[in-house]
N, C-alpha and C positions, 0 to 999 in steps of 0.2 A: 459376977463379972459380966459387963456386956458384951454382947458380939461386936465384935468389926465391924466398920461401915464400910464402903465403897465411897470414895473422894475421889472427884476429878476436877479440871479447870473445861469448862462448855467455852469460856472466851478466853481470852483470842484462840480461833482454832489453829492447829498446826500449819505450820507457816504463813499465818495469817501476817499482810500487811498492814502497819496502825499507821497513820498519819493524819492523825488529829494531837492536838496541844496536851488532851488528858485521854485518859483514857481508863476504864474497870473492866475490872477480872469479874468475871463469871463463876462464881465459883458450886457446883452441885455436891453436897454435903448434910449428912443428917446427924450433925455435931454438933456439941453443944458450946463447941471455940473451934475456929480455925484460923489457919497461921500460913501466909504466904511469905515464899525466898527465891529474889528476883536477880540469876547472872551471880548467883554461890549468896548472896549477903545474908544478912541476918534475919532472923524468920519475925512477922511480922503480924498483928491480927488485923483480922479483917472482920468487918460488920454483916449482921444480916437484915435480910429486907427481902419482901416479896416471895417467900419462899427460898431462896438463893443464898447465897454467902459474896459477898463484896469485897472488892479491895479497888479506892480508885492510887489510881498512877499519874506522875505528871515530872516534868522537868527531869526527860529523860532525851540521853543521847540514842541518834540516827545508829543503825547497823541491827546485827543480828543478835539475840535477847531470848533468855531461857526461864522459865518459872514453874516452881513446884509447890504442892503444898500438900497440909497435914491436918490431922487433930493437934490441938493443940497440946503436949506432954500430959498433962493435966487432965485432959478430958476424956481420953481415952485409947483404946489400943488400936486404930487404926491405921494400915499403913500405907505413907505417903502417899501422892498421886503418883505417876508419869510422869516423865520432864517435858514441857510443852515450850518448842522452839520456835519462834514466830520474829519479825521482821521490823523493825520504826524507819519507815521512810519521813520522808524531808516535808511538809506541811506545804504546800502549793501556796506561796503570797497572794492572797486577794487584792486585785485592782480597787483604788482608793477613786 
């Protein structure tokens, strides 16, 4: 059986403000799947690239927003992150 990993989310840090259109999770993970669940919904995978684990976001409402994640069931025994609470403000219009 293997040992437990340590998962967490590196981005957005706690109470970090997004306001941009998309936006990725950051995810630090030595898993062989991992699964992000964003505001309770359903758990979701996410890619990896550059050492890291990924998940991008986008076509999300303004207010205050929670995200955890996991090994994927499947992959292994590891348990969940933290809940990381962080903030989507309002994207500032650019002068045209």
């Amino acid at each position: 059986m293997r040992k437990p990993t340590a998962i967490s989310i590196e981005y957005p840090g706690e109470g970090e403000i997004i306001d941009s259109p998309t936006y990725s999770f950051r995810i630090d993970a030595q898993s062989p799947r991992v699964e992000i669940a964003i505001d309770g919904g359903g758990w979701t995978s996410c890619r990896r690239g550059d050492e890291y684990w990924w998940f991008d976001w986008s076509d999300y409402e303004p207010g205050l927003h929670q995200a955890i994640v996991r090994e994927a069931p499947d992959a292994g025994p590891a348990p969940p992150s933290g809940v990381r609470r962080f903030v989507v403000g309002r994207p500032e219009r650019r002068a045209r």
